[in-house]
NUDOFI-646190 format. One record per residue (C-alpha): residue number from 1; residue in one letter; chain; y, x, z negated. Coordinates in steps of 0.05 Angstrom, whole numbers. Each point is the difference from the previous one (the first is absolute). Layout:
BEGIN
{rec NUM, A, A, {Y, X, Z}}
...
***
This chain:
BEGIN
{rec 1, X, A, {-84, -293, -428}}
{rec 2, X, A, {68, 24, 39}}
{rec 3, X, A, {32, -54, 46}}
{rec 4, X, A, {41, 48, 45}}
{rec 5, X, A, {42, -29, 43}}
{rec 6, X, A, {13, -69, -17}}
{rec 7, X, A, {23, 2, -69}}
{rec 8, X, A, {70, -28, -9}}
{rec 9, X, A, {34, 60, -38}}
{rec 10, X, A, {-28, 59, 43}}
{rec 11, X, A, {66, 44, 8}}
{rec 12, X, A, {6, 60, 46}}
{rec 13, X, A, {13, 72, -27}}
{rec 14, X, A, {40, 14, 59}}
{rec 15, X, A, {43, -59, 57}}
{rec 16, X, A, {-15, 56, 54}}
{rec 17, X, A, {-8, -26, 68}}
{rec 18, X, A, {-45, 36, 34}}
{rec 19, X, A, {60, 28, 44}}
{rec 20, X, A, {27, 27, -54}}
{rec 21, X, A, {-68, 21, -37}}
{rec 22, X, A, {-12, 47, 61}}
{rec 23, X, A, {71, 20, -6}}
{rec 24, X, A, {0, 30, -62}}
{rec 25, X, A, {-65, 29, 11}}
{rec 26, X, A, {13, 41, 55}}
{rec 27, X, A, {57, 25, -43}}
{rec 28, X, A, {-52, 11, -58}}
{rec 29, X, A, {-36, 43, 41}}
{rec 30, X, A, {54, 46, 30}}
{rec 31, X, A, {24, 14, -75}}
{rec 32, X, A, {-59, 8, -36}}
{rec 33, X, A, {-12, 72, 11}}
{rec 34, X, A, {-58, 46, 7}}
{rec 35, X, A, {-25, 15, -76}}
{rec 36, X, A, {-70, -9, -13}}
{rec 37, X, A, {-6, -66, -37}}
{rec 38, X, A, {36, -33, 48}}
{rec 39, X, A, {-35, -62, 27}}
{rec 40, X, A, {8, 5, 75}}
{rec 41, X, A, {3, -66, 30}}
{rec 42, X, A, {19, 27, 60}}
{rec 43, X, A, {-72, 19, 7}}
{rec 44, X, A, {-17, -82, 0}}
{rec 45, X, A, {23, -9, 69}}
{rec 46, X, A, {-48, -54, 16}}
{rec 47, X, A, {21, -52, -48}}
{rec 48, X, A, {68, 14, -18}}
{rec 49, X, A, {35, 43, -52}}
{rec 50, X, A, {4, -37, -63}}
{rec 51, X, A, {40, -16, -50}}
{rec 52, X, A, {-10, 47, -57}}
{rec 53, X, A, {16, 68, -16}}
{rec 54, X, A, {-27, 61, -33}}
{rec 55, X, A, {-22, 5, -66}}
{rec 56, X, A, {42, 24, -54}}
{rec 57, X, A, {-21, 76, -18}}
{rec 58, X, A, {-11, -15, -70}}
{rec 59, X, A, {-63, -30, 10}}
{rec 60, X, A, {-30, 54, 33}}
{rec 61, X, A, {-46, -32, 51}}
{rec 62, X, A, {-10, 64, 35}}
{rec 63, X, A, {1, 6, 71}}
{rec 64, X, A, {-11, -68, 50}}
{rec 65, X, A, {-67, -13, 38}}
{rec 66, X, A, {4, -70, 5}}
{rec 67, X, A, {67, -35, 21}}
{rec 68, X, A, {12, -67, -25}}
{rec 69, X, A, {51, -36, 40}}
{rec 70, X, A, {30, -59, -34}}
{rec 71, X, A, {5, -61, 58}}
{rec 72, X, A, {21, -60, -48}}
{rec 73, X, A, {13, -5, -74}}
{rec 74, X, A, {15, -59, -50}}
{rec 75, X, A, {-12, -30, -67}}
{rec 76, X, A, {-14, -70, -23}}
{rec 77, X, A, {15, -21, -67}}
{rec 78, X, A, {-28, -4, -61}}
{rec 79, X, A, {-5, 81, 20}}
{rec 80, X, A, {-39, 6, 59}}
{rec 81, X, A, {20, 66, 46}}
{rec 82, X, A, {-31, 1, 73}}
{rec 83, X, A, {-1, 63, 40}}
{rec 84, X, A, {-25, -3, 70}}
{rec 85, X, A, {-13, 62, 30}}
{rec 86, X, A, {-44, 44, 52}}
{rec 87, X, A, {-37, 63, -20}}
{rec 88, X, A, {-8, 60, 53}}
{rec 89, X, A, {-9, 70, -3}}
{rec 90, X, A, {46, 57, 23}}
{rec 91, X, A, {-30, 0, 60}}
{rec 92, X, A, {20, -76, 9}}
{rec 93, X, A, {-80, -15, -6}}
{rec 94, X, A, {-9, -76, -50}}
{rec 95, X, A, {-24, -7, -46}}
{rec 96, X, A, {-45, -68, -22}}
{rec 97, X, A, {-46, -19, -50}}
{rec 98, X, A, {42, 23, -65}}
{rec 99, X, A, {-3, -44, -60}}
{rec 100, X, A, {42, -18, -60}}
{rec 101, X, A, {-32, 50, -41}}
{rec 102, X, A, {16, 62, 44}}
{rec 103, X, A, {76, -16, -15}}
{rec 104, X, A, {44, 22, -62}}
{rec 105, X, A, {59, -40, -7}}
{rec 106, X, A, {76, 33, -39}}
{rec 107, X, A, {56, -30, -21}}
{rec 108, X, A, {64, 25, -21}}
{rec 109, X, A, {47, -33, -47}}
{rec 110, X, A, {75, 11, -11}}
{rec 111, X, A, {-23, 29, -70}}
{rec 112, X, A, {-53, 44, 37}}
{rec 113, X, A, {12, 78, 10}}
{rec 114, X, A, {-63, -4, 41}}
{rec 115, X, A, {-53, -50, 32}}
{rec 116, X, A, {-46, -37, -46}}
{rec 117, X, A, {-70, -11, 19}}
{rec 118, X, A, {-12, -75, 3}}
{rec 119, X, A, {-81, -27, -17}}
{rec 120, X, A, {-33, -30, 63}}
{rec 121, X, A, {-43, -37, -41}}
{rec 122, X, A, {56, -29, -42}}
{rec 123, X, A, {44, -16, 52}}
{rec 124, X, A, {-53, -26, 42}}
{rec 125, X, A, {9, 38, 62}}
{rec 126, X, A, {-37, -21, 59}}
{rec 127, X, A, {0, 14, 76}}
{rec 128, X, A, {18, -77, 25}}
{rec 129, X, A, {-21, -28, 72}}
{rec 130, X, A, {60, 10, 36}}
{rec 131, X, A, {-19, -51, 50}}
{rec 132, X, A, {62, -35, -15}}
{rec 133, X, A, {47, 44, 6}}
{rec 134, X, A, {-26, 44, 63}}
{rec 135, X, A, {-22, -15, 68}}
{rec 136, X, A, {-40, 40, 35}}
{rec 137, X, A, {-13, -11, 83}}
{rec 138, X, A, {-43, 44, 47}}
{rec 139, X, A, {11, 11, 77}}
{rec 140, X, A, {-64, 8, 35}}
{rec 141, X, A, {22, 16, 75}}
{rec 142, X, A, {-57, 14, 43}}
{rec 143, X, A, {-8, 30, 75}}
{rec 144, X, A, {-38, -43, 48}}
{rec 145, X, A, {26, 33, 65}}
{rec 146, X, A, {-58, 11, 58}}
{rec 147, X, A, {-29, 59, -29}}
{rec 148, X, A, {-21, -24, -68}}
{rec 149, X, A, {-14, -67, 26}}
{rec 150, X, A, {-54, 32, 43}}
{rec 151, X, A, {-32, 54, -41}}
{rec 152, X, A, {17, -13, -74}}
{rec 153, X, A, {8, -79, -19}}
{rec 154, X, A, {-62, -7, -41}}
{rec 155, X, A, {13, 54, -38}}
{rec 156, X, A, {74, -11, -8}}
{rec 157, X, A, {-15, -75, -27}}
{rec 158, X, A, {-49, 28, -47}}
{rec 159, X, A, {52, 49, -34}}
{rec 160, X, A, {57, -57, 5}}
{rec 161, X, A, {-40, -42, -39}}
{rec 162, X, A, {-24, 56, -45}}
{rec 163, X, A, {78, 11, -4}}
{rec 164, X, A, {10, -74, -31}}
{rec 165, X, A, {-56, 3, -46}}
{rec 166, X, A, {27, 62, -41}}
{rec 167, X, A, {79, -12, 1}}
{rec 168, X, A, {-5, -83, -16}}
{rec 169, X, A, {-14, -14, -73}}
{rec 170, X, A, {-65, -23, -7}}
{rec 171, X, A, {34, -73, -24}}
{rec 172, X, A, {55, -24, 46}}
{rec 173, X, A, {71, 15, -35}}
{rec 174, X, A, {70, -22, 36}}
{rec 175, X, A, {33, 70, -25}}
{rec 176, X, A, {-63, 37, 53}}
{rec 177, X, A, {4, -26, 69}}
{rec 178, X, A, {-11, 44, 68}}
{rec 179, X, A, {19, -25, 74}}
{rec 180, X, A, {-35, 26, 59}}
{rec 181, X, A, {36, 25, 62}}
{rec 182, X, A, {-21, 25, 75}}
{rec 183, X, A, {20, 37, 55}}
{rec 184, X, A, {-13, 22, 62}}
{rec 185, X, A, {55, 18, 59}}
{rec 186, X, A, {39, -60, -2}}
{rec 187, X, A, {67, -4, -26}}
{rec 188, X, A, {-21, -38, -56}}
{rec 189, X, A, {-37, -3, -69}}
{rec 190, X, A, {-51, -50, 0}}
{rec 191, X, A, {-9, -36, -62}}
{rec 192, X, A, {-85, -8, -21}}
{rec 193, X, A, {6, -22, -65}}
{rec 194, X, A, {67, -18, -37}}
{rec 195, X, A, {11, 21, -76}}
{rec 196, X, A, {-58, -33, -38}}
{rec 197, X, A, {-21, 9, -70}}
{rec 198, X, A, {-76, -18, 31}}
{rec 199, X, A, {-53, 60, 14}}
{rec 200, X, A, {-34, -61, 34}}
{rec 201, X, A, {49, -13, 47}}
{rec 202, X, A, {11, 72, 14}}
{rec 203, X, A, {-71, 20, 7}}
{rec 204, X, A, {-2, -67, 60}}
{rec 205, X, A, {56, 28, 22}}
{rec 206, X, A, {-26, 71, 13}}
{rec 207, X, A, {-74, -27, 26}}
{rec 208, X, A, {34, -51, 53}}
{rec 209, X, A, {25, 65, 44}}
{rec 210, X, A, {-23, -1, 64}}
{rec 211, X, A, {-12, 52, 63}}
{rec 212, X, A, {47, -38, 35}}
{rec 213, X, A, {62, -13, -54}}
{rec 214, X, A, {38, 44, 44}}
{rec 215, X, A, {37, -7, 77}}
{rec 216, X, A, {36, 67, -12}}
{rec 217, X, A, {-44, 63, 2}}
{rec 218, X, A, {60, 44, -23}}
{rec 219, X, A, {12, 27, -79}}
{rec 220, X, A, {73, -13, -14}}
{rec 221, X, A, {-12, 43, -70}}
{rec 222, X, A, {84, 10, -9}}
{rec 223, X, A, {15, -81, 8}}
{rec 224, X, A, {-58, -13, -52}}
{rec 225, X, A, {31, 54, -47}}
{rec 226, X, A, {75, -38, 9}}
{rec 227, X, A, {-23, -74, -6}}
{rec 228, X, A, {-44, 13, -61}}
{rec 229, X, A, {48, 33, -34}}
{rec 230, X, A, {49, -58, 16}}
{rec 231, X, A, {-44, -51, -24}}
{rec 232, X, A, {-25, 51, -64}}
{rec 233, X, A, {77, -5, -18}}
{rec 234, X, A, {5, -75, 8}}
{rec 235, X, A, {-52, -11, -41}}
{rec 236, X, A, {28, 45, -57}}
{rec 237, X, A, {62, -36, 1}}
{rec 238, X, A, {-30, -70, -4}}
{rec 239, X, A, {-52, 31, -58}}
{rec 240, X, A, {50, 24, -39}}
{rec 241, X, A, {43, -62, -7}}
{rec 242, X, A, {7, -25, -74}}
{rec 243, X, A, {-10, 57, -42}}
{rec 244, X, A, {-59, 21, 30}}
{rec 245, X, A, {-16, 71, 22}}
{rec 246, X, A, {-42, 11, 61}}
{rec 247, X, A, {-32, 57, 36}}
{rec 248, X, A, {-33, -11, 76}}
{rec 249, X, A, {-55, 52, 32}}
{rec 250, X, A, {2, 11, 70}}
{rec 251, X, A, {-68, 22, 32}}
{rec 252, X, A, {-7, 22, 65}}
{rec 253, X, A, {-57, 13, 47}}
{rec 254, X, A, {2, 26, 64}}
{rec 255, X, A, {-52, 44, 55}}
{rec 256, X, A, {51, 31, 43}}
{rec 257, X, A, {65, 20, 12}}
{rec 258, X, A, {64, -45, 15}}
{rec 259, X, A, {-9, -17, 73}}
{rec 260, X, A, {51, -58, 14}}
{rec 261, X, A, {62, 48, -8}}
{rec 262, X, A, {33, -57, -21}}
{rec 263, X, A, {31, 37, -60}}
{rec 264, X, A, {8, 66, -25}}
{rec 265, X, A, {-46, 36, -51}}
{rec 266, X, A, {73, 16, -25}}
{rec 267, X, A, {16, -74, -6}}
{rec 268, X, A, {-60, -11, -36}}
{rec 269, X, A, {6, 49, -53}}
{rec 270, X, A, {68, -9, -5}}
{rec 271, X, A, {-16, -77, -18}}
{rec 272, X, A, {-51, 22, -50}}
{rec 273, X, A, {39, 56, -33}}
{rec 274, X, A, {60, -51, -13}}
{rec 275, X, A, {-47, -51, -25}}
{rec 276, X, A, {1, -28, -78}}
{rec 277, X, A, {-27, 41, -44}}
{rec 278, X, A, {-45, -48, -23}}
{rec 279, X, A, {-43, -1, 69}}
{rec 280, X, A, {-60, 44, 1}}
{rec 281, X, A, {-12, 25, 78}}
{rec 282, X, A, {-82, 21, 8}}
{rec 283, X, A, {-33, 20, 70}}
{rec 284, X, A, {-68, -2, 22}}
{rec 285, X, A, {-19, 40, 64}}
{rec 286, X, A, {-70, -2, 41}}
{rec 287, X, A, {-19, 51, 52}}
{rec 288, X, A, {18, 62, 27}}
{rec 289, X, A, {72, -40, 47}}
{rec 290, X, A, {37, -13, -69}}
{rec 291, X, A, {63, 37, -15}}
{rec 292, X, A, {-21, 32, -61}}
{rec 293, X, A, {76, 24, -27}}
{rec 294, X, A, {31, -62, 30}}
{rec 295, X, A, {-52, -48, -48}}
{rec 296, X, A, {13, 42, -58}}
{rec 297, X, A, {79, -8, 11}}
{rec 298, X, A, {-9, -66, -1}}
{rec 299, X, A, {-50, -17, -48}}
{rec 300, X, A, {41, 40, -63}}
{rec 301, X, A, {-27, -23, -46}}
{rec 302, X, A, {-77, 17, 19}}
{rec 303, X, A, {-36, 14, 73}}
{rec 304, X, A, {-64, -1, 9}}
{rec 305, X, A, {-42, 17, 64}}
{rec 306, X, A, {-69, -23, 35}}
{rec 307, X, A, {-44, 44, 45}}
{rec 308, X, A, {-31, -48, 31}}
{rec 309, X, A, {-11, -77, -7}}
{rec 310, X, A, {-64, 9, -56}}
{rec 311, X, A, {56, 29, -49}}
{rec 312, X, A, {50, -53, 4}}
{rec 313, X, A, {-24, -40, -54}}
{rec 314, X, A, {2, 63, -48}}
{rec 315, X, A, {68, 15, 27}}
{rec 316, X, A, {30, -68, -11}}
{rec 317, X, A, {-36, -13, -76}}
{rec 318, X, A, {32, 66, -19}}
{rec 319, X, A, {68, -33, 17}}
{rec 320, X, A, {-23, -68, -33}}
{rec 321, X, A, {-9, 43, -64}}
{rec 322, X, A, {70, 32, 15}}
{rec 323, X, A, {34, -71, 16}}
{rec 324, X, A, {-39, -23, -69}}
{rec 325, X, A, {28, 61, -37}}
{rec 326, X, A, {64, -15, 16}}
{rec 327, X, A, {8, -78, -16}}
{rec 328, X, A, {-45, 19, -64}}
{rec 329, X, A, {54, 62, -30}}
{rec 330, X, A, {52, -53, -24}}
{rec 331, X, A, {1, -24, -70}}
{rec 332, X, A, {25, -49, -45}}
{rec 333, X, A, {2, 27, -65}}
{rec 334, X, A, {26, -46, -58}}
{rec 335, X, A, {1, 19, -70}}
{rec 336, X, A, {33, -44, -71}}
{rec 337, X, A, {63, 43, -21}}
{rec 338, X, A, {13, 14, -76}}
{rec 339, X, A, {72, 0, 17}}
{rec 340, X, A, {49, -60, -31}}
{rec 341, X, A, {57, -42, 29}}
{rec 342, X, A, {65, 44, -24}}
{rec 343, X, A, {-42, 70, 23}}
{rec 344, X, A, {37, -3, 67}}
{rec 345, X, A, {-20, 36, 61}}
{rec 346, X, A, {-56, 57, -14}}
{rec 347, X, A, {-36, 53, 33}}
{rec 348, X, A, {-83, -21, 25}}
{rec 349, X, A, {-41, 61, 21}}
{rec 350, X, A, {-69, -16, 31}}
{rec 351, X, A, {-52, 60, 0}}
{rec 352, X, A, {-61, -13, 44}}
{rec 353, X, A, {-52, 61, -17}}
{rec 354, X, A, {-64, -8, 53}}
{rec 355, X, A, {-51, 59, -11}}
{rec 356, X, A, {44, 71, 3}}
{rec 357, X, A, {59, -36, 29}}
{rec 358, X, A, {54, -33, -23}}
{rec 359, X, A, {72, -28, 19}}
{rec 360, X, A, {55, -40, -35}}
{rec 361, X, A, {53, -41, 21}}
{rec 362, X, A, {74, -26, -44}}
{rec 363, X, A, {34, -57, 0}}
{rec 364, X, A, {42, -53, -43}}
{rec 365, X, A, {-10, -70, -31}}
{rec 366, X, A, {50, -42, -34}}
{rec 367, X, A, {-27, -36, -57}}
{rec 368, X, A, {42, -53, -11}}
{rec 369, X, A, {-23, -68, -28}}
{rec 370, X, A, {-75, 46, -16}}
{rec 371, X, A, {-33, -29, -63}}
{rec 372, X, A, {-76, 1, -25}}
{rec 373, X, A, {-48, -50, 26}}
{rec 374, X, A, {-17, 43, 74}}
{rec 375, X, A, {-73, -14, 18}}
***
């Protein structure tokens, strides 16, 4: 069994802060070009651009449907290599659920014209729980103003707590935790439930909502857009401390239109457009007052919309399962390398092939101090 991150002699591939990561990403991406088995990471824009490259023509992958976008990457003596990474379509869609034996792993030695193919089985590759090494927080920021306090609670608490039930792990895990927010027309964004790992505690949360939470009938949809996204990016930064990668979804529900004209639709999207990469922004809207365009602007990642109260719980378990998706598309693949101590710095391709598509992804890995043992 791997120990990931507590071994003594893990070394990183790469010093980058992640100023500098997104640095030379963006740069990556303005040089890469337009040929055809490019891997466009610009196409990843919800959870950064990654830290690969395209493949090297000889191998002939053929053209991309899958993107892999490398996140993290490191190796652990004996000869361990670690690649975390997120898969997506072109479209940006992710994609979860792949195992080991959907990707072909490449190397390419200083001797090597080409890429080798390298034995899964030999080198005992294995998708890894990444729990360790990736934090993963959900937003759940709900509308109680007047009008869905008096026409559309019941159902409402019956999709939130639908909600938890698909996006928290079925056992509690630190790396998946979820807050739960609320609004209504006052200048503020009331806290229901802070970040817990407990579906328990969130469920309690969502059933102790009363007619009456309330004194301000107004929706102030633009403030609860601004503060979540504050907090969203707090979070990220605390999550990602020590190595760690994180990613935060930010779901919100609303019946109406902004109301409190307390901010600017402008404001609002302007605070989600400049956001991390690594927050996900998804809308729900009930009933025939919402702002169709305006929720879809803001919820770019996915929007979905109710026509009346006895769809919401549809409406907010097809988010769960996009939310899910999302946390659920990022990998930890670890593999035993062939490669020696005195082979230097070589060239790792990872193919992932899943039905008709595939994609592939390039990096590096120095091998120094790599010897035989790697279990």
């Amino acid at each position: 069994m791997f120990v990931l991150m507590d071994e003594p002699k893990k070394k990183k591939m790469k010093p980058f802060t992640k100023l500098i990561t997104l640095f030379f990403t963006i740069v990556f991406v303005a040089s890469c070009g337009n040929a055809d088995d490019d891997v466009f990471f610009g196409l990843n824009t919800g959870d950064g651009l990654g830290l690969g490259k395209p493949v090297d023509k000889c191998l002939d992958l053929g053209e991309n449907d899958l993107i892999l976008s490398i996140q993290d990457q490191f190796t652990t003596l004996p000869g361990k290599v670690s690649i975390f990474f997120k898969v997506s379509d072109k479209d940006g869609t992710p994609v979860p659920g792949l195992t080991a034996e959907k990707f072909t792993i490449y190397e390419q030695g200083r001797n090597d014209e080409c890429f080798n193919t390298i034995s899964t089985s030999e080198s005992q590759a294995r998708i890894s729980p990444n729990s360790q090494i990736f934090s993963n927080n959900t937003l759940l920021v709900l509308d109680l103003s007047n009008s869905v306090l008096s026409s559309s609670l019941a159902e409402l608490k019956m999709a939130g707590i639908s909600f938890v039930e698909n996006v928290m792990p079925a056992t509690a895990q630190e790396s998946f935790k979820m807050a739960i927010y609320w609004f209504d027309g006052e200048n503020v964004l009331h806290e229901l439930n802070p970040l817990t790992a407990s579906k328990t505690e969130l469920t309690a949360a969502i059933e102790s909502i009363t007619d009456d939470i309330s004194n301000d009938p107004s929706t102030d949809l633009y403030g609860a857009v601004i503060r979540s996204t504050d907090i969203a990016s707090q979070l990220l930064a605390a999550s990602t401390q020590g190595d760690k990668i994180g990613a935060v979804s930010v779901v919100i529900f609303t019946d109406g239109t902004d109301q409190a004209s307390r901010f600017t639709k402008a404001a609002a999207q302007k605070k989600v457009d400049e956001a991390n990469p690594n927050i996900s922004f998804f809308t729900i809207g009930l009933g025939a007052e919402i702002d169709t365009q305006v929720l879809t602007d803001i919820g770019k990642t996915f929007s979905v919309f109710a026509g009346n109260k006895e769809e919401l719980e549809t409406t907010f378990n097809d988010i769960s399962f996009r939310v899910s998706q999302q946390a659920n598309s990022f990998y930890l693949f670890e593999y035993c390398s062939p490669k020696r101590d005195g082979s230097g710095e070589n060239n790792l391709t990872i193919q992932v092939k899943d039905g008709s598509r595939q994609g592939g992804v390039q990096t590096k890995f120095n091998a120094n101090g790599f010897t035989g043992g790697c279990e």
